[in-house]
KEPADO-566047 format. One line per field, with one value per residue (C-alpha): residue in one letter; y, z, x. Coordinates in steps of 0.2 Angstrom, whole numbers. Example, Ala and Ser with C-alpha at 12.3 -4.5 7.8 and 13.67 -1.06 7.14 Angstrom:
2
res	(A / S)
py	(-22 / -5)
pz	(39 / 36)
px	(62 / 68)
This chain:
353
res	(X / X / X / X / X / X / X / X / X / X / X / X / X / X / X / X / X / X / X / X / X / X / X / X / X / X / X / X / X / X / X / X / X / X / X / X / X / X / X / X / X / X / X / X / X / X / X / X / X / X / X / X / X / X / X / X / X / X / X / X / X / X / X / X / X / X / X / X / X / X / X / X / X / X / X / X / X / X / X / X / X / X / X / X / X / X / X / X / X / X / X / X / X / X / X / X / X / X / X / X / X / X / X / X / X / X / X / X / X / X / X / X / X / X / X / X / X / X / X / X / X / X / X / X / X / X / X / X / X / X / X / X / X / X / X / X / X / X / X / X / X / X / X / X / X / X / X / X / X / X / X / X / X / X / X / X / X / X / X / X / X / X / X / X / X / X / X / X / X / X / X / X / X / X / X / X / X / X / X / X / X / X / X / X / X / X / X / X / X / X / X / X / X / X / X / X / X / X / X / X / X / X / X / X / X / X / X / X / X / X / X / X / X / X / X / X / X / X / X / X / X / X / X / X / X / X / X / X / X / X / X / X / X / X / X / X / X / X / X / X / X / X / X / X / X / X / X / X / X / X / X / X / X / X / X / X / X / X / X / X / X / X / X / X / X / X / X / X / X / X / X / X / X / X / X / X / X / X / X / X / X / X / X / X / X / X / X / X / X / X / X / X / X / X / X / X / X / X / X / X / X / X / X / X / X / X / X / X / X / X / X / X / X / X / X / X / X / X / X / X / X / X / X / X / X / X / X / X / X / X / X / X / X / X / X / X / X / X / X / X / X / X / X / X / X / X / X / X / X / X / X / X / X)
py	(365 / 346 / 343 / 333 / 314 / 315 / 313 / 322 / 313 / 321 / 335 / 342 / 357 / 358 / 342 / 331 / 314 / 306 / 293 / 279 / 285 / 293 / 310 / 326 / 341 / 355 / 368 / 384 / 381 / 376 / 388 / 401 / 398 / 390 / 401 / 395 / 376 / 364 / 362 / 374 / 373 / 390 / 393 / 377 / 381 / 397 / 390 / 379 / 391 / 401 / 386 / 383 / 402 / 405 / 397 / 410 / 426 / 437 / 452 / 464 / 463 / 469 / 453 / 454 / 443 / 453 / 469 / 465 / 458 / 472 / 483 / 474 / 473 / 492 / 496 / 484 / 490 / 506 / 522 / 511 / 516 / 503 / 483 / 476 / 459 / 446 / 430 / 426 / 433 / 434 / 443 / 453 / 463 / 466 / 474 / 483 / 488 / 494 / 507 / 514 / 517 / 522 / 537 / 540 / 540 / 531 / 515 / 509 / 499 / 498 / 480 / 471 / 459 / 444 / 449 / 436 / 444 / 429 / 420 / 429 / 439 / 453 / 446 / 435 / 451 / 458 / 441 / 437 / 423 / 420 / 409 / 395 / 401 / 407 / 400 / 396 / 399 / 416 / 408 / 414 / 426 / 440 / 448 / 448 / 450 / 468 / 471 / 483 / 492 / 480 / 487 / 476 / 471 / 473 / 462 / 466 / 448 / 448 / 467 / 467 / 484 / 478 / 488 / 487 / 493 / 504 / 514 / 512 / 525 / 511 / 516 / 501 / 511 / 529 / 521 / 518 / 534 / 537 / 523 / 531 / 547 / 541 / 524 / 527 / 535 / 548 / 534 / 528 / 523 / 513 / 505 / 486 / 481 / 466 / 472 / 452 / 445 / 430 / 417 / 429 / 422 / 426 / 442 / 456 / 474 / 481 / 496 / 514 / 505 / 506 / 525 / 530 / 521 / 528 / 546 / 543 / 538 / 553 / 565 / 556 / 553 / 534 / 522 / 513 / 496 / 483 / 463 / 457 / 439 / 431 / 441 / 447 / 441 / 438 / 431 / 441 / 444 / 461 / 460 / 469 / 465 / 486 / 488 / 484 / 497 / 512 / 514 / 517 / 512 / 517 / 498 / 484 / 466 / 452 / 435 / 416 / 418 / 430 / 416 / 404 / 388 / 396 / 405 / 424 / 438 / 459 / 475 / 488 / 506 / 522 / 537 / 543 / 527 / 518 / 523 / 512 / 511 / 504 / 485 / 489 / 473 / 459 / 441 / 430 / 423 / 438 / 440 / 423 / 424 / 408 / 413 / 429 / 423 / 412 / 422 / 435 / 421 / 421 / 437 / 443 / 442 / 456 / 471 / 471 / 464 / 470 / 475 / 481 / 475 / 489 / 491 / 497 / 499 / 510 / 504 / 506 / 519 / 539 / 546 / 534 / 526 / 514 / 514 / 498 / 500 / 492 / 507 / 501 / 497 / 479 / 467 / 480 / 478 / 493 / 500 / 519 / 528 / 543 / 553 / 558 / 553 / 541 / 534 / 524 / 519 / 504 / 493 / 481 / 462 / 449 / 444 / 425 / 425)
pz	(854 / 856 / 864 / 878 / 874 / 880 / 868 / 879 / 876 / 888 / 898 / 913 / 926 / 930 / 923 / 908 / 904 / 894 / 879 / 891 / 906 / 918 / 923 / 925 / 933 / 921 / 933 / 918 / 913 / 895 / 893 / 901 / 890 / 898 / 915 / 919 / 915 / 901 / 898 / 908 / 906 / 902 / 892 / 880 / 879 / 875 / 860 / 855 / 856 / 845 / 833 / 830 / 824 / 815 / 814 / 804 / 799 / 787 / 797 / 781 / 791 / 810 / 820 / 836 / 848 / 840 / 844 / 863 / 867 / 862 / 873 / 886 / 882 / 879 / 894 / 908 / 901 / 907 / 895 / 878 / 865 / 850 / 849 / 835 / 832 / 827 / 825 / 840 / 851 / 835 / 821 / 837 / 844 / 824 / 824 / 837 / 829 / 815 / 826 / 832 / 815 / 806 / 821 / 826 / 807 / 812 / 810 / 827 / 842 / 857 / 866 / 880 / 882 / 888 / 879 / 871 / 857 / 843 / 831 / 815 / 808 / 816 / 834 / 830 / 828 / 847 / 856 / 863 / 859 / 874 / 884 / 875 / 867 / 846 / 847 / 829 / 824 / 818 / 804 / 790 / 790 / 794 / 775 / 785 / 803 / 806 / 821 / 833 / 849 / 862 / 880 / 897 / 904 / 922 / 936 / 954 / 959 / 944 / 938 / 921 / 927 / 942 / 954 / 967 / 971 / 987 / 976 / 957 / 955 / 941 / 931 / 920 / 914 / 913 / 901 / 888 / 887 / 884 / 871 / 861 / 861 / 857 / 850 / 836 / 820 / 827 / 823 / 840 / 837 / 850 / 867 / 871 / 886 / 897 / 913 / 921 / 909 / 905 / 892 / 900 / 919 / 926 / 931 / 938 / 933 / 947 / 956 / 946 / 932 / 920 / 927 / 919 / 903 / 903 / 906 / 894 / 881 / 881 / 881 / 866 / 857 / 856 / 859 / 875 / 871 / 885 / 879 / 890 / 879 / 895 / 910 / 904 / 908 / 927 / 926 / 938 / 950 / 939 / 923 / 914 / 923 / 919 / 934 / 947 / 943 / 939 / 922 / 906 / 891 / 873 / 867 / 875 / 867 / 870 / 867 / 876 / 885 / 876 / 866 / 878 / 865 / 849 / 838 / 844 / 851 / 851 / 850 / 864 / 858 / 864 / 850 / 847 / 844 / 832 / 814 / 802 / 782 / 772 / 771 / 779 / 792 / 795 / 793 / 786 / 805 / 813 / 827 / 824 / 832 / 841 / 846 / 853 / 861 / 872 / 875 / 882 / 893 / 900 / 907 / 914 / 905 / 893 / 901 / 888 / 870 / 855 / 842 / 831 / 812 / 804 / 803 / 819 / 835 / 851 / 869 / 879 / 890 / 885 / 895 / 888 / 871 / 862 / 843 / 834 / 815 / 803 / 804 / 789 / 774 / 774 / 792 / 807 / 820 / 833 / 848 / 850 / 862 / 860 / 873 / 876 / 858 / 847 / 830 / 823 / 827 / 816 / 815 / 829 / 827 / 836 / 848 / 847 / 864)
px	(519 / 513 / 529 / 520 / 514 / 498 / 482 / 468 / 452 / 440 / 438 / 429 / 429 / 450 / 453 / 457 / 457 / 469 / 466 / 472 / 456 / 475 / 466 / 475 / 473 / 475 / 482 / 484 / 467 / 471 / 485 / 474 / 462 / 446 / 443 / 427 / 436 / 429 / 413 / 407 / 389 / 381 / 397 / 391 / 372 / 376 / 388 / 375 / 359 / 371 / 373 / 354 / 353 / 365 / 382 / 391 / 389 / 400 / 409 / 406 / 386 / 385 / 379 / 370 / 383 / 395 / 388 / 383 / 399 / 409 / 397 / 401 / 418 / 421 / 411 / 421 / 439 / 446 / 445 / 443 / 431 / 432 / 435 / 444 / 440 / 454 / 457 / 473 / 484 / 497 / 486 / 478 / 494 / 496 / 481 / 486 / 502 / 492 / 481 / 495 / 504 / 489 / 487 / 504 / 512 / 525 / 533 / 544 / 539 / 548 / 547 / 556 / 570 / 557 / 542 / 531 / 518 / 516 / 523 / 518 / 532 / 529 / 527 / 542 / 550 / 542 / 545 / 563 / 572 / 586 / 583 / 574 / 560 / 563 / 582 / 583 / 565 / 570 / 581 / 579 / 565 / 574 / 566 / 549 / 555 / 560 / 571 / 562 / 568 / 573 / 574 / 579 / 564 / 558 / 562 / 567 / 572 / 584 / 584 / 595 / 601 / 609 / 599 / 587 / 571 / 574 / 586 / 581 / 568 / 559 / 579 / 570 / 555 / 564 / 576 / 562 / 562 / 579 / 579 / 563 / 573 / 592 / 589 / 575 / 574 / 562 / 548 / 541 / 523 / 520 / 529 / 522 / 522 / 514 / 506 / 514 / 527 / 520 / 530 / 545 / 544 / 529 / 534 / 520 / 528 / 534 / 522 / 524 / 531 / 514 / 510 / 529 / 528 / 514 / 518 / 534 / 519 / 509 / 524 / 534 / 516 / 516 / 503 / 504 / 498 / 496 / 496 / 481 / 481 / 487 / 481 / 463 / 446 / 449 / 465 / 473 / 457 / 452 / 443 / 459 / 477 / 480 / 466 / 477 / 490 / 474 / 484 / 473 / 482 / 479 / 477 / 473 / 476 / 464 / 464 / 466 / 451 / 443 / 438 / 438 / 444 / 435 / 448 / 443 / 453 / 452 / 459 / 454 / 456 / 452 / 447 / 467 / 472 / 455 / 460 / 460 / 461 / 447 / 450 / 467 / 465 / 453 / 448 / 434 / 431 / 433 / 421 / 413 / 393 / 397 / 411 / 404 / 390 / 401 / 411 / 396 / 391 / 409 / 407 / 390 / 372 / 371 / 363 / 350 / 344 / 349 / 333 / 341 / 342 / 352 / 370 / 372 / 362 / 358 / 361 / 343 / 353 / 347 / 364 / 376 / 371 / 381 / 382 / 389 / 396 / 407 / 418 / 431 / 418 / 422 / 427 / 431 / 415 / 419 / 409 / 410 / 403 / 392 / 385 / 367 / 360 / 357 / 361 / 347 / 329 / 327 / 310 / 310 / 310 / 308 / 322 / 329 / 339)
């Protein structure tokens, strides 16, 4: 990273300005991370109306932005139940990683040849390192960097299997299967998977090859968990890249534009997969308010105001209420959703949005 030698010293809409006035136009959006572009002007006021409230506050409380955007959040995404707030892509597929060892009890995660997760130790571990992208970075770290399952990735242009798609019958997503089964320790607890291969080539997974992982998922009781930190947030014309396909995973990952330049990104969980241990994972910063409340503004206006004071709080809707808690007695905010009732009636206040 900073490889480039360049020092950006404005930017506006698609474009940025260099330190020397040479403009540029930023074609990945900030490495898909500013979709509405920079300074988009809703997106800042929000920031800073956020700012003059409050400009921090600590995740062992429940806080208003970060309750209405995991509504929203939890609502747009296909069968999820629960947000888990992180901090980047990185510490986010961790947490992912987490859900699914905590509900599965086990340990192993299958992963592909030309996946990209992160750079902590345990995404080094997920990420590939031939052609170019961790050659040597790896070094050295192999105490911390357990060596998961490594399956050939899909690609029909280039198919690792030497097939092609008139005749393959997705050979590339049945033989997860047969690695979960003959490769492992009897310890799947989850397969990750990217819905377009990103850092990997740019690669969209060929059609029925999410519906088999996931059907190979439910039968061998692993998590499917789908790394959205590139493809979400109306990347890839759908809210959710998954969308396209119909597949609803166990967990989605969240990040990039999730946060939209502030260091934010999330967890998506249905109820199988949204145990946690107390204290188990979080971060001071975690669902930072400003963050939040830009990145509700990034979306769609909330569907209506929170009034609620307590530790949690109830959607306005009767048929499909909404409770918001702090779910792992210190930093975990989650959304769950329960039918027909709800969970608090505090005092109102005021609103200040």
């Amino acid at each position: 990273m900073g490889d480039e030698p360049m020092v950006i010293a404005d930017a506006q809409g698609f474009r940025v300005t260099d330190a020397a006035g040479k403009e540029y136009l930023d074609g990945i959006s900030g490495e898909w991370v500013v979709n509405l572009g920079y300074r988009n002007p809703e997106v800042a006021e929000a920031a800073i109306a956020q700012i003059m409230r409050s400009d921090f506050i600590a995740p062992m409380y429940n806080a208003e932005p970060r309750a209405l955007l995991a509504e929203k959040v939890v609502e747009m995404a296909p069968g999820m139940s629960k947000l888990l707030f992180g901090l980047s892509g990185s510490d986010a597929v961790e947490g992912a990683m987490h859900l699914a060892m905590r509900s599965t009890g086990k340990d192993e995660f299958v992963c592909l040849f030309q996946a990209y997760h992160g750079r902590t130790f345990a995404t080094l571990a997920l990420s590939y390192t031939y052609p170019s992208m961790y050659e040597g970075a790896k070094k050295g770290l192999e105490r911390y960097t357990t060596r998961q399952i490594r399956v050939p990735n899909y690609n029909c242009y280039r198919c690792p299997f030497e097939r092609t798609p008139d005749s393959c019958d997705l050979f590339c997503a049945r033989f997860v299967e047969r690695m979960i089964v003959e490769g492992s320790e009897g310890g799947v607890a989850g397969v990750i998977v990217e819905a377009y291969q990103a850092n990997g080539g740019m690669v969209p997974s060929p059609e029925g090859y999410l519906q088999e992982i996931r059907e190979i998922c439910t039968r061998q009781g692993a998590a499917m968990i789908v790394d959205e930190v590139q493809t979400a947030w109306g990347r890839c014309g759908e809210f959710f890249a998954v969308q396209h396909y119909g597949v609803e995973p166990d967990i989605i990952v969240l990040g990039k534009a999730f946060g939209g330049g502030f260091p934010m990104s999330g967890v998506l969980a249905n109820e199988q997969f949204s145990q946690l241990a107390a204290w188990e994972y979080g971060f001071t910063e975690i669902g930072h308010p400003v963050a939040a409340w830009r990145s509700s503004r990034s979306s769609s206006p909330p569907r209506s105001r929170c009034s609620c004071s307590a530790a949690c709080c109830s959607s306005s809707r009767a048929a499909d209420s909404a409770c918001w808690s702090t779910t792992t007695a210190s930093t975990v905010t989650t959304a769950s959703r329960s039918r027909g009732r709800t969970t608090c009636s505090p005092p109102p206040r005021r609103s200040s949005h």
